[in-house]
N, C-alpha and C positions, 0 to 999 in steps of 0.2 A: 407563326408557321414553323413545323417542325422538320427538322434535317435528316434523311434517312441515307445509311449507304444499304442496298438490297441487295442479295446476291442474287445476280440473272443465271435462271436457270434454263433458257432458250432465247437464242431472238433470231426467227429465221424470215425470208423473203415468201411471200404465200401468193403473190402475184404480180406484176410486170410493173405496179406501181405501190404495194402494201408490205409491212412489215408485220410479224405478232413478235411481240416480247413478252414472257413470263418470268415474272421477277419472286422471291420467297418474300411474303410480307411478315412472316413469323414474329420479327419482333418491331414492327410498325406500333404496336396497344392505342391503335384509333380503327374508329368504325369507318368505315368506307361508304361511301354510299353511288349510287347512281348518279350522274350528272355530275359529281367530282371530279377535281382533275388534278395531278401531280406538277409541279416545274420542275421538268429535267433538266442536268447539264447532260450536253452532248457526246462530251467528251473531254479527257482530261489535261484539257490546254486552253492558251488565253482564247484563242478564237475556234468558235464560236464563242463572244462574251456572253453572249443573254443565253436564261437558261428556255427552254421551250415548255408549251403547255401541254398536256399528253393528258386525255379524258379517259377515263375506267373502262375499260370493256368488257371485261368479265371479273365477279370480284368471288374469290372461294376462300375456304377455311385458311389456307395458309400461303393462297399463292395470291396476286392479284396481276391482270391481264391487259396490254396496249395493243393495240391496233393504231398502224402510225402511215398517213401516208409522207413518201417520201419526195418533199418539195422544193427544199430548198439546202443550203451547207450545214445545217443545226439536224435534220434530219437524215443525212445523206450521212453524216459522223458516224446516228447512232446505231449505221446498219455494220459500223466497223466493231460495235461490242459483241462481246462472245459470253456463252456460256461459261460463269465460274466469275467472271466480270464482278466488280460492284456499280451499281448505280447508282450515282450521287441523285436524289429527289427531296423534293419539298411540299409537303402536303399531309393529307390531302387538304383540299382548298376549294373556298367558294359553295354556296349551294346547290344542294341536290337537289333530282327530284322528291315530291311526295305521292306517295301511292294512298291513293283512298283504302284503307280498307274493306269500305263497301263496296267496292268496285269491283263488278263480274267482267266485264268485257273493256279493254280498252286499245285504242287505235294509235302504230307509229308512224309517224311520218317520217323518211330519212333519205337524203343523197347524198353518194360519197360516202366519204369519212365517219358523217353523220351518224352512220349505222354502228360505229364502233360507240356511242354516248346512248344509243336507245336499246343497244343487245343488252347493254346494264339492266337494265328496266322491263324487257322482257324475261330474262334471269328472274328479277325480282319479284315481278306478275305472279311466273310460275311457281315459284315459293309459296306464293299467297293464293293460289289457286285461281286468277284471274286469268281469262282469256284474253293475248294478245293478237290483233289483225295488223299488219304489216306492210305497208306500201315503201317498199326497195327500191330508189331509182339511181341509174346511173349513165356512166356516158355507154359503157358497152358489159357486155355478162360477164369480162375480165373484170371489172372494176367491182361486181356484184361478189361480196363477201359475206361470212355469217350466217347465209342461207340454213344450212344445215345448223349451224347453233340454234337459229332460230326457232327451227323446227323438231330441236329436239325438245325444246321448251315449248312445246303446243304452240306456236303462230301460227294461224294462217299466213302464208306468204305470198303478197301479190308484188310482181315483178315488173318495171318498167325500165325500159331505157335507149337511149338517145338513138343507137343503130340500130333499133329494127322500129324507130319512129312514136316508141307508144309511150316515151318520158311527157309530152306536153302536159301545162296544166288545165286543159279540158279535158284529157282523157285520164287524169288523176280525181278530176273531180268528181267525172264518169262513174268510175269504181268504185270512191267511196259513198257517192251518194246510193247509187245504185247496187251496186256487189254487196256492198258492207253494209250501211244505215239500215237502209232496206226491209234488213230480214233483222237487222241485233241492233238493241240499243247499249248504245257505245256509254259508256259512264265518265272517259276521259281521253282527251288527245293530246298526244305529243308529239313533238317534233325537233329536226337539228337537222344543219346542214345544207337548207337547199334557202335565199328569199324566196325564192318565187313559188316553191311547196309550203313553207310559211306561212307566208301571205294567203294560200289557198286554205291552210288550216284554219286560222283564225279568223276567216270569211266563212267557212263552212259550222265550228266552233260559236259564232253569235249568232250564225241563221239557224241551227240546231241546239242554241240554249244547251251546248256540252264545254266543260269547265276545259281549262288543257295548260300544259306548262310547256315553254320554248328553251332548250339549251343555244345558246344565242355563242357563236364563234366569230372573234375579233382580234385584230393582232394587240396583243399584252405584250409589253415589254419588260415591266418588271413582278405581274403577276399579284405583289403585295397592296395593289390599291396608291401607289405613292408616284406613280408617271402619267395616271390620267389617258394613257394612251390607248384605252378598251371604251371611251364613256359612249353612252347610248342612250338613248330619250325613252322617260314610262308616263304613262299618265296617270293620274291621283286626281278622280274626279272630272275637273274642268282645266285641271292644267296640267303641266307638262313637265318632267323634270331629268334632269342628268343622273345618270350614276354610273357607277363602274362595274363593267361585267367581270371584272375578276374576282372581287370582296364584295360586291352586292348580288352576282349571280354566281356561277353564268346561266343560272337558270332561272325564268321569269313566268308569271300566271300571262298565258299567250294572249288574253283579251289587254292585257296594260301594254307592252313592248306598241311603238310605234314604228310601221313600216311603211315607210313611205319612200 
């Protein structure tokens, strides 16, 4: 894992719980990918000790992009950086996603946060000329970000959430069975951010024979694979196995990840 200091060239508050920081990746010389994720230090003192996990949300020619919500003292630091700042990072790290190439049409799943690990991947779609559909859920429209990215990259954007009643997942299932399936066949699903959106995708994913990858978020403490503190159960066949979503994902084919 490689050490990066980058110079921030923004990090401003974009909602009542969200951060963006755009950092110059100019002299990072590694490919970024989707479902990647950077460990930040927070700030330039002993505590916070651990550095945090911060997933790509938009990656372009020189600059590369976070979307951070702000939860706790590691987070809450790095709304104290300014432009001009260096950012001490480490990465990028962990697998990405894969985009089929064949792929015309593919479906995100995302609540929360989430939406900052799948705008990657609609960015990437749109590259590739795939059509991305979009199910956005959160607790209220303040929390709903990326809208407008999303759509500037051709999404369809379907919008749920918690205050006006229409996050559950029966009326997620609703939409994509009916709104979406329906009319387009979907050639892959993903998701991040929500179990219980998860869990509906990859119930939806084996009863529609459609392939899909899960960016899976877990508290990492040291990010390298070496605290064990991320492991999560895959299955391989008939049995069941441990591994670590920091060095083995954090992104996984969504019919293995076991949720239960």
């Amino acid at each position: 894992m490689q050490r990066h200091l980058a110079n921030v060239l923004s990090n401003k508050q974009v909602s009542s719980r969200y951060w963006h920081m755009v950092v110059d990746s100019t002299n990072l010389n590694k490919t970024v990918n989707p479902g990647q994720f950077f460990q930040v230090r927070c700030a330039d003192t002993y505590f916070p000790f651990l550095r945090r996990p911060l997933s790509v949300y938009r990656i372009n020619e020189n600059t590369i992009e976070f979307l951070y919500l702000v939860k706790g003292q590691g987070t809450s630091a790095m709304t104290k950086i300014q432009a001009g700042h260096s950012l001490d990072m480490m990465g990028p790290v962990g697998e990405g996603f894969r985009l089929d190439r064949s792929a015309q049409n593919i479906l995100l799943v995302a609540r929360g946060v989430g939406v900052a690990t799948l705008a990657a991947v609609a960015q990437a779609a749109y590259r590739q000329g795939v059509k991305s559909y979009a199910i956005m859920s959160a607790r209220s429209r303040d929390d709903l970000l990326a809208i407008e990215f999303l759509e500037d990259y051709g999404a369809e954007v379907f919008i749920v959430t918690e205050d006006e009643g229409t996050s559950d997942v029966e009326n997620v299932k609703r939409i994509i069975k009916e709104d979406i399936c329906a009319t387009t066949v979907i050639d892959a699903i993903y998701t991040c951010g929500s179990r219980r959106l998860s869990k509906l995708s990859q119930s939806i994913a084996n009863e529609l024979h459609i392939p899909g990858e899960i960016a899976l978020e877990e508290h990492m403490g040291c990010g390298m694979g070496a605290c064990f503190s991320c492991v999560c159960d895959i299955r391989e066949g008939d049995t069941t196995k441990s591994v670590r979503v920091c060095t083995e994902g954090p992104v996984f084919p969504l019919d293995k990840v076991v949720m239960e």
